[in-house]
C-alpha angles and dihedrals in degrees: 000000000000136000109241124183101225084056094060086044093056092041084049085059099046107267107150102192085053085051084045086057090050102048080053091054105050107016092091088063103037081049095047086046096046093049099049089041092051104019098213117105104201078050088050088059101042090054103039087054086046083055091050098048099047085051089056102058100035094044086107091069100053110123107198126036095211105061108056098119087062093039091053094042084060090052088050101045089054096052078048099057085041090053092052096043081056095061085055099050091042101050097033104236104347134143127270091221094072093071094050130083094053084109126133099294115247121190091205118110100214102049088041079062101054093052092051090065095043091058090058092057121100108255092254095048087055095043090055093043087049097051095042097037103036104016102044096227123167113228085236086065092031087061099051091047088058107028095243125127121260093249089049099057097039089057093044091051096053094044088050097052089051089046081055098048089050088050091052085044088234093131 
């Protein structure tokens, strides 16, 4: 499903059905981002409905139609970074390591892999990786999800995919 303006115009003004439309068309990937920034699927979905919930609420504020994927994704990535703030104050000092690798199972060596290495990554290397790899976001937009500037996240992504190559032992 597809992201239509006139959609985030109704759900601004408090159409539920066109918010209905909106949470279709972008829960997959808040989910998918969520998942492979937590690694926790039962986290994944709390924080994907917080988000929804929170948009929900706070749809009335949003300034530009155009740019509620990138709005959403924000929301998303604090509750993220909460989430993950959470782990700390629960467990004392622990590593955050230790909550990945509960992702969907997947038999396939490569992407195992991959996984592998993106475990490694600090939570703010593989959020950046997620949103620009799968989810085909610009830094520009990048930036604005995370509150970073363009430059930032431009630098932290390269070093990260090299990190990554390295990793995967691909140099």
């Amino acid at each position: 499903m597809q992201l239509t303006q006139s959609d985030v115009r109704n759900a601004r003004g408090g159409d539920r059905e066109a918010f209905g439309r909106l949470y279709d068309a972008v829960a997959r990937d808040l989910y998918r981002t969520a998942l492979y920034t937590l690694g926790n699927p039962q986290d994944a979905e709390d924080v994907v409905a917080e988000t929804f919930l929170e948009a929900w609420k706070g749809i009335h504020t949003l300034r530009e139609e155009g740019s509620f994927r990138q709005w959403i994704m924000r929301i998303l990535s604090i509750r993220c970074k909460r989430r993950i703030g959470g782990y700390v104050r629960e467990k004392g000092n622990i590593d955050i390591e230790d909550y990945l690798g509960e992702g969907v199972p997947d038999d396939n060596a490569p992407r195992a892999e991959v996984r592998e290495a993106m475990a490694r990554l600090n939570p703010e290397e593989r959020q950046i990786v997620l949103l620009s790899v799968l989810e085909g976001y610009t830094m520009r937009e990048i930036g604005e999800i995370l509150t970073l500037p363009q430059g930032t996240v431009s630098s932290k992504l390269h070093r990260t995919l090299k990190k990554l190559r390295r990793m995967l032992g691909d140099t």
